[in-house]
FISELUM-208644 format. One record per residue (C-alpha): x, y, z; residue number from 1; residue in one letter. Coordinates in pm, whole numbers. Layout:
FISELUM-208644
X:Y:Z:NUM:a;
...
This chain:
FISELUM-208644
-83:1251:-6992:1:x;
110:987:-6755:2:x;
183:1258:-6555:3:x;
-161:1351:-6540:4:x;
-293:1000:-6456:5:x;
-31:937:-6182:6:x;
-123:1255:-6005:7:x;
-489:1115:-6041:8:x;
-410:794:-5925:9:x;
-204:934:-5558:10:x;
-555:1139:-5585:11:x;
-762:850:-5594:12:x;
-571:663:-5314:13:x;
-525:905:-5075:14:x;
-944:933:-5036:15:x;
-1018:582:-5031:16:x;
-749:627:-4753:17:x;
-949:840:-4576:18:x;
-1251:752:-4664:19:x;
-1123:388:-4471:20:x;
-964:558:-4199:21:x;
-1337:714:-4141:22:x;
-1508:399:-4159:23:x;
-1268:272:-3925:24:x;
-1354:551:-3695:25:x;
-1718:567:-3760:26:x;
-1705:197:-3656:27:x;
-1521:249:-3361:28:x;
-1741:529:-3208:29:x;
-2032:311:-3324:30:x;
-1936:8:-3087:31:x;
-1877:269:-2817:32:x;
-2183:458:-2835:33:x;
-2334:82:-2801:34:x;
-2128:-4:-2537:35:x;
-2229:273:-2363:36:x;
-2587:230:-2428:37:x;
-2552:-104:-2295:38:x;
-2409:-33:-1982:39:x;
-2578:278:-1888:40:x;
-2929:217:-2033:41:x;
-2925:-166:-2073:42:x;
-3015:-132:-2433:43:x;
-2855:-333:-2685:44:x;
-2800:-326:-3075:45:x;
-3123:-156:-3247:46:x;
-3279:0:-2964:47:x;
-3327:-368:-2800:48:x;
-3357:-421:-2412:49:x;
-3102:-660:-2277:50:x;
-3249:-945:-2110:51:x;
-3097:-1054:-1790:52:x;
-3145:-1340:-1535:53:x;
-3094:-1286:-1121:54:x;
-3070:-1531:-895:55:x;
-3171:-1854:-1160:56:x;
-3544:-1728:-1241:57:x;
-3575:-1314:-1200:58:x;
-3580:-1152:-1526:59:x;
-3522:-821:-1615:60:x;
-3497:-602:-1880:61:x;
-3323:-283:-1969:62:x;
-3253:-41:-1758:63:x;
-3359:-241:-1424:64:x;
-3029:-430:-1525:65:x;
-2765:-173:-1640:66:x;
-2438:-235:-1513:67:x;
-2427:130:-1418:68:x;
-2662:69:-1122:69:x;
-2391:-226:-936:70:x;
-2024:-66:-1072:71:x;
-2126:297:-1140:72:x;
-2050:498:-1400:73:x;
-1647:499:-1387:74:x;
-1697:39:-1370:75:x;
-1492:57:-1049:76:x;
-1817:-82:-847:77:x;
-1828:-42:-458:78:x;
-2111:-120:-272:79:x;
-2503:-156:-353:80:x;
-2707:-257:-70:81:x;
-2511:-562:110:82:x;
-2378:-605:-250:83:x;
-2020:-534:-326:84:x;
-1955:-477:-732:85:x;
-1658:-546:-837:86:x;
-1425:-303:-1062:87:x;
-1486:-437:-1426:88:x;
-1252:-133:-1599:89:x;
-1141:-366:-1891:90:x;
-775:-231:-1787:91:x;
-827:-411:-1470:92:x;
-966:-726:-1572:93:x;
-737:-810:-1853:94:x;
-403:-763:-1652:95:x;
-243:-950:-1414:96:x;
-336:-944:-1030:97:x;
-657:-723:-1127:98:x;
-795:-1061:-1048:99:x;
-767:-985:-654:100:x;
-1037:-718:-675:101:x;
-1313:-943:-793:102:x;
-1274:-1168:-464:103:x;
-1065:-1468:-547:104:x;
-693:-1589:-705:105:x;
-815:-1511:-1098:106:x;
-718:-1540:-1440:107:x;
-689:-1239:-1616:108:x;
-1016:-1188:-1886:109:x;
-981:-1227:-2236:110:x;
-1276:-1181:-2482:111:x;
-1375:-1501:-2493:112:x;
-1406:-1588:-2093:113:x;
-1524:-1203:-2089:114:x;
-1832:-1313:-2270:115:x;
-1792:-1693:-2057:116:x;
-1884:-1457:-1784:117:x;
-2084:-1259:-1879:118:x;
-2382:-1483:-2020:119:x;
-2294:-1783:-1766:120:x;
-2133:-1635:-1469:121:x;
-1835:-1803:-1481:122:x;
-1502:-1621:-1428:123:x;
-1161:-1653:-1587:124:x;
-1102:-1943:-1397:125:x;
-1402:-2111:-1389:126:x;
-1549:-1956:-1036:127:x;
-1930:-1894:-1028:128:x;
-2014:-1560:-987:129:x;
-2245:-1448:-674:130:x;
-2650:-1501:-764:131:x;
-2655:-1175:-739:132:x;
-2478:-1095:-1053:133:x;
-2735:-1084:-1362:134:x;
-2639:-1328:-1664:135:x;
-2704:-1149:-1963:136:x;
-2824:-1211:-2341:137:x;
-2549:-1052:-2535:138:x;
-2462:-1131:-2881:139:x;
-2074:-1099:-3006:140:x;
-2102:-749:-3155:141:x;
-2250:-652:-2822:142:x;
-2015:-795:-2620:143:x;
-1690:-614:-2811:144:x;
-1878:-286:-2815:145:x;
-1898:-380:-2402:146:x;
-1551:-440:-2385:147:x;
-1444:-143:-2590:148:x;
-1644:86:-2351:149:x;
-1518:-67:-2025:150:x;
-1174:15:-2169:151:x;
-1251:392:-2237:152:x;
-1440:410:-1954:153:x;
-1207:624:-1749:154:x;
-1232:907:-2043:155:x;
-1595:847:-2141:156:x;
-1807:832:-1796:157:x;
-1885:1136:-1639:158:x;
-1560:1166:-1404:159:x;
-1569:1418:-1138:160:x;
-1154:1383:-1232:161:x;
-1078:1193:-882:162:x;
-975:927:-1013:163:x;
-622:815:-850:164:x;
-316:586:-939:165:x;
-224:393:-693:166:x;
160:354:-700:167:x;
435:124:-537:168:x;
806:232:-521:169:x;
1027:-53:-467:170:x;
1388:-156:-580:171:x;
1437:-326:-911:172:x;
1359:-744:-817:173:x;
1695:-958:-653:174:x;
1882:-613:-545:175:x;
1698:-639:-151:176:x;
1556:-921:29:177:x;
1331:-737:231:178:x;
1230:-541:-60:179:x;
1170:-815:-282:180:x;
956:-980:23:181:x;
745:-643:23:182:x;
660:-651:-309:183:x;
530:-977:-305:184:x;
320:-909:-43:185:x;
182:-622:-235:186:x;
116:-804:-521:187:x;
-128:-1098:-307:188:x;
-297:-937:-103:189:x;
-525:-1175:39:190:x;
-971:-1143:-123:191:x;
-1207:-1146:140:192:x;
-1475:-1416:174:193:x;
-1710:-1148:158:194:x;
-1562:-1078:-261:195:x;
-1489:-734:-124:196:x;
-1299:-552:-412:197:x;
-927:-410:-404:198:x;
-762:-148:-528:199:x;
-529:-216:-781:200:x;
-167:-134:-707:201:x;
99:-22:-1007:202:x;
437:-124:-908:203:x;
745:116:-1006:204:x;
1113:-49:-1009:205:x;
1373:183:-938:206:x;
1782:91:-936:207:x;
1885:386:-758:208:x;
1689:759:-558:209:x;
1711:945:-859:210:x;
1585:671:-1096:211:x;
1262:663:-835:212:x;
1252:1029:-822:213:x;
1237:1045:-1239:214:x;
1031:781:-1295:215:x;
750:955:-984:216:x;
807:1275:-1193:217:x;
695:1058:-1553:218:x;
396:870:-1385:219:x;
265:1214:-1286:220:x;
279:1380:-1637:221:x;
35:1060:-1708:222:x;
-178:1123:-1416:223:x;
-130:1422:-1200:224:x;
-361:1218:-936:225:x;
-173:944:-786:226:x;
-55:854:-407:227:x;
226:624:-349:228:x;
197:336:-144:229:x;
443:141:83:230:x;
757:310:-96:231:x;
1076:127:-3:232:x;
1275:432:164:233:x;
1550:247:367:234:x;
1844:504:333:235:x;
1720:746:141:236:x;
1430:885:345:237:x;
1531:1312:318:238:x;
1568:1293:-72:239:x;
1234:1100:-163:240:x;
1086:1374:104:241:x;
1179:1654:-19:242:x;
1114:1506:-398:243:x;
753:1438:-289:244:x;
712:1737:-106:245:x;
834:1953:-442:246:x;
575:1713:-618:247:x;
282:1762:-390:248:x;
278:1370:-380:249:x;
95:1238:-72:250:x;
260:864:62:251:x;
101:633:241:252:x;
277:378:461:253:x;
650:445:386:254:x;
875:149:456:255:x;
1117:359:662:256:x;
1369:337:937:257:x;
1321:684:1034:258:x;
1013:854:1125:259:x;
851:1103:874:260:x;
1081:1420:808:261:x;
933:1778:955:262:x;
670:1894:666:263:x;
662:1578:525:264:x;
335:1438:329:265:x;
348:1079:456:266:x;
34:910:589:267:x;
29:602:829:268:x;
387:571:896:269:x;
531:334:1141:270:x;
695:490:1433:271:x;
1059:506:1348:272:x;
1371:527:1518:273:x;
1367:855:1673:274:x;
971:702:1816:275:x;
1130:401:1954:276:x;
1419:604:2119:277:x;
1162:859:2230:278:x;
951:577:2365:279:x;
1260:413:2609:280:x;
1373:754:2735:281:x;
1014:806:2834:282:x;
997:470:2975:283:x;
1303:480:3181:284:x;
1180:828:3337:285:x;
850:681:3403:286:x;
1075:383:3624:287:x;
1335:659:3786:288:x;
1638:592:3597:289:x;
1865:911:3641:290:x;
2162:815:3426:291:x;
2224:671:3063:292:x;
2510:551:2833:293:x;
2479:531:2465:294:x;
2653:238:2314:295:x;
2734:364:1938:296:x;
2876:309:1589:297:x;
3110:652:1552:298:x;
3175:512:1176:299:x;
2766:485:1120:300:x;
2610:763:963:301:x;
2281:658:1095:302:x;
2405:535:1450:303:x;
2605:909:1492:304:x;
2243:1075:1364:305:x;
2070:876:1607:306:x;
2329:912:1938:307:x;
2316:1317:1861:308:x;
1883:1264:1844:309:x;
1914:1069:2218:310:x;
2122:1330:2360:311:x;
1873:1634:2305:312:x;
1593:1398:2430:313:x;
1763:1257:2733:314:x;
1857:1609:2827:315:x;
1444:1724:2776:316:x;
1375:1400:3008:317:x;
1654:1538:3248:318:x;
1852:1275:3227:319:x;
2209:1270:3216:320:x;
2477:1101:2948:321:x;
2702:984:3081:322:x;
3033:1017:2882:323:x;
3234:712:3081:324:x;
3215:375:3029:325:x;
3029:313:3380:326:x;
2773:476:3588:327:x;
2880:656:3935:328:x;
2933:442:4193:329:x;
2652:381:4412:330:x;
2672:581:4782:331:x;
2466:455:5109:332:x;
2266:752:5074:333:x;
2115:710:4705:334:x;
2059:421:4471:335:x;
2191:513:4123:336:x;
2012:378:3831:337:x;
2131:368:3507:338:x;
2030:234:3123:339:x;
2230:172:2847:340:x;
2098:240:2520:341:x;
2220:77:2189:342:x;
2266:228:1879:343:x;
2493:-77:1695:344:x;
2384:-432:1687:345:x;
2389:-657:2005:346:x;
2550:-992:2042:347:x;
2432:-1077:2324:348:x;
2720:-1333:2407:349:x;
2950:-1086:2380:350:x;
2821:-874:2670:351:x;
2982:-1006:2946:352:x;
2842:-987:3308:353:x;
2522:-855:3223:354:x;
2328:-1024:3432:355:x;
2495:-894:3697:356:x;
2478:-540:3570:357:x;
2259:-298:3753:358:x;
2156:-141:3421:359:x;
1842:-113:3227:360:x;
1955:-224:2840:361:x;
1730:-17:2565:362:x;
1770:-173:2190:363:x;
1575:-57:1904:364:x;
1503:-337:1742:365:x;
1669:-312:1447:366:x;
1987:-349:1632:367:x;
1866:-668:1806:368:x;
1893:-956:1547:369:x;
1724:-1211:1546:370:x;
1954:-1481:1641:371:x;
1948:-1278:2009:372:x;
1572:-1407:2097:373:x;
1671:-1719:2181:374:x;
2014:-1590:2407:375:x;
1953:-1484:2749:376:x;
1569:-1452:2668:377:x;
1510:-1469:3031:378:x;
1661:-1155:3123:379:x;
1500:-887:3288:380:x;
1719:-582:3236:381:x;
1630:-534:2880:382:x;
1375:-365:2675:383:x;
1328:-398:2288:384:x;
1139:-130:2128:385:x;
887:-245:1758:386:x;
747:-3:1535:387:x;
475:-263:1485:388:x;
342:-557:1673:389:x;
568:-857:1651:390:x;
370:-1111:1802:391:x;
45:-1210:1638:392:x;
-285:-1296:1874:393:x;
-158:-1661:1792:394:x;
201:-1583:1955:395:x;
379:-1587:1636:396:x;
686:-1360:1558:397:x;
585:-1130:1218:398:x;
838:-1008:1012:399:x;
901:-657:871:400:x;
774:-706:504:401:x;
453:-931:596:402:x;
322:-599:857:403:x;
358:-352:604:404:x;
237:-558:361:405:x;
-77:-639:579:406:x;
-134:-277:662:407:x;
-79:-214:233:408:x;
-350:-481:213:409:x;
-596:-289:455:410:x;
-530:9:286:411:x;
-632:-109:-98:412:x;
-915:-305:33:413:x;
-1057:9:186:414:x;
-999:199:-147:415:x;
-1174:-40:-346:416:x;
-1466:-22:-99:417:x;
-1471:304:-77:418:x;
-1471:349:273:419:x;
-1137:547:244:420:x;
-1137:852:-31:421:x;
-709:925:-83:422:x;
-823:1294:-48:423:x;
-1003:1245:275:424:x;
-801:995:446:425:x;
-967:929:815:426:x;
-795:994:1161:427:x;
-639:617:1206:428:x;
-612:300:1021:429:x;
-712:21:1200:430:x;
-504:-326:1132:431:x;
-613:-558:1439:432:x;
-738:-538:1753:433:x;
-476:-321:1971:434:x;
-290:-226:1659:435:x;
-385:81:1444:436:x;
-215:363:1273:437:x;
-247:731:1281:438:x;
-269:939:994:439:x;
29:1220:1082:440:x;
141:1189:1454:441:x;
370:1378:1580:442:x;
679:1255:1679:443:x;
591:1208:2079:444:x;
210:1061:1927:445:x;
414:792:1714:446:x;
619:745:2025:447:x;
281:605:2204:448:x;
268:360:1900:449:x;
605:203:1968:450:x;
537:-171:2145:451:x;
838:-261:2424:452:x;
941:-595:2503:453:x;
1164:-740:2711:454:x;
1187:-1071:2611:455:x;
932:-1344:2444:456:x;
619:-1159:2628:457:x;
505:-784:2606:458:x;
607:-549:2860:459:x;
319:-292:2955:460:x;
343:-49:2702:461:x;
């Protein structure tokens, strides 16, 4: 008889068990359906149009004031008329930095300034929304079942499945200064004054190639549609191609010393060393120079790879290497011009004579520091080749991180407009005036891309 009555009991409990674990569902797809209804149809709880007020005194009513009609049906808005809706995914509002891609420095949302801003139009941090934006008559219930549709939204609108993740590759925080100035360039991108939207960014830490390469390889099995933006690649530029490329992962902007491998799937790259090497050799031709001497690290990896690289082009430019120290000597009957070309970092107080020296010097300028600008800026025999513009239209030097990180900015803002579809990338990226980026040059293209200078002012290039 116990027995009987325990077996009963276990009976007993397991179905009000699932008879809860229903409810519980039953309620949840309840306050999605409504969620739904509300922002498809703009009709609330018992088949009651939501009332909304534009611009102070325009009321509407139902499905004149959906929020499908501003954000579409995936929430991540984009332009309607001269209107620009922002992306209200509840996954983007609730984190930090979504804030950026509704047009000012915000707070993330909570449920409480969720419903702040949506019946008053005030955001997380107390900014009025544009007149534009309706204020609506929601009650609590209506609000959650709101906010539990905008965070299903991804897997409940009608998706056409091209939806992408946006990723950043960078080293773990403290282990690279230039690294650690990228990312936080990444992660403020400057709003527009126009409350343009951006696309959101996910940032991936990595403490060594194959930790990036195996965490790439997990963030796919979530999302199979994802691009990776402004990856930090210094030293390690073959392995993350040919991981990409075995991927089928497209990259966009790679922060990279070396231009994009042969059957790479980079987008936008800077011109890299081999472009700026390219771009003095052609330069030199173009001013008659017959002869050049490569100044190089033999116990540098990279400075070997490069001196082999500006051998084979010299020789296409026909122009000679000279093995020796010092050009021929000069004869009566022909002037004998000569560059030098560094591969190793320049001190430029350490160079002795060159003023006097009849030579041309070519520096990449990662192998001109800094510190150099300022020593012997007013020399004429040198040219310094940028994979970027260094000088702003105010005359102000840039620095490595903010560029990229300017171009990154470009690049998410036009996402989040939609005037850029990561499938359909366009011919060039504009950045400024003068300064743009093509989508997969060639090497002798990027080459066109590099800027000379020769000291504090361009040279014509």
């Amino acid at each position: 008889m116990a027995e009987k009555m325990v077996r009963l009991l276990c009976i007993l409990s397991a179905l009000g068990f699932l008879m809860h674990h229903q409810a519980v569902v039953a309620e949840e797809d309840s306050a999605l359906s409504l969620g739904r209804s509300i922002y498809e149809h703009g009709i609330g709880r018992d088949g009651r149009e939501v009332n909304a007020t534009l611009h102070g005194n325009l009321i509407l009513k139902g499905t004149a004031m959906a929020c499908i009609n501003c954000h579409g049906e995936n929430g991540r808005g984009g332009r309607e008329s001269f209107i620009r809706a922002a992306d209200i995914r509840w996954a983007n509002l609730s984190k930090p930095y979504a804030s950026r891609n509704m047009g000012g420095a915000e707070l993330p949302y909570d449920q409480e300034s969720f419903a702040k801003g949506v019946r008053a139009g005030i955001s997380a941090s107390g900014r009025k929304f544009d007149p534009a934006m309706p204020r609506f008559d929601l009650a609590d219930d209506e609000i959650l079942s709101l906010i539990e549709y905008l965070s299903r939204i991804d897997h409940t609108s009608h998706s056409d499945g091209s939806r992408f993740s946006i990723l950043g590759l960078l080293p773990e925080p403290g282990s690279n200064v230039l690294a650690d100035a990228l990312a936080s360039e990444l992660k403020n991108c400057p709003a527009r004054e126009d409350g343009a939207p951006i696309a959101a960014v996910n940032i991936v830490y990595f403490d060594s190639p194959s930790d990036a390469i195996l965490k790439l390889e997990k963030q796919l099995a979530k999302n199979p549609n994802a691009l990776v933006l402004a990856p930090f690649l210094v030293g390690w530029e073959r392995q993350y191609a040919e991981a990409v490329r075995r991927l089928n992962l497209q990259t966009v902007l790679p922060f990279s010393l070396l231009d994009a491998p042969v059957g790479s799937n980079w987008k936008f790259y800077f011109p890299g060393l081999q472009a700026q090497i390219l771009a003095l050799i052609k330069l030199i031709k173009q001013e008659g120079y017959s002869y050049l001497r490569i100044q190089y690290d033999s116990g540098n990896k990279l400075s070997t790879q490069l001196n082999e690289f500006s051998r084979e082009i010299a020789s296409l430019h026909q122009i000679k290497v000279l093995n020796g120290v010092s050009p021929p000597a000069k004869t009566q009957q022909e002037r004998i011009r000569s560059a030098w070309l560094w591969l190793k970092p320049v001190v430029m107080e350490k160079i002795e004579n060159v003023s006097e020296l009849d030579e041309l010097m070519l520096i990449p300028a990662l192998y001109f520091p800094s510190r150099n600008l300022e020593t012997g800026a007013q020399l004429s025999n040198r040219r310094i080749a940028y994979p970027y513009k260094p000088i702003d239209n105010s005359g102000i030097w840039r620095v490595p991180a903010s560029i990229w990180g300017k171009a990154a900015c470009e690049f998410l803002l036009r996402v989040g407009e939609r005037s850029i579809n990561p499938q359909d990338l366009p011919e060039v990226l504009r950045l400024e005036e003068g300064f743009f980026l093509y989508k997969q040059p060639a090497l002798d293209l990027s080459s066109e891309q590099v800027f000379v200078y020769k000291s504090l002012t361009p040279d014509a290039q």
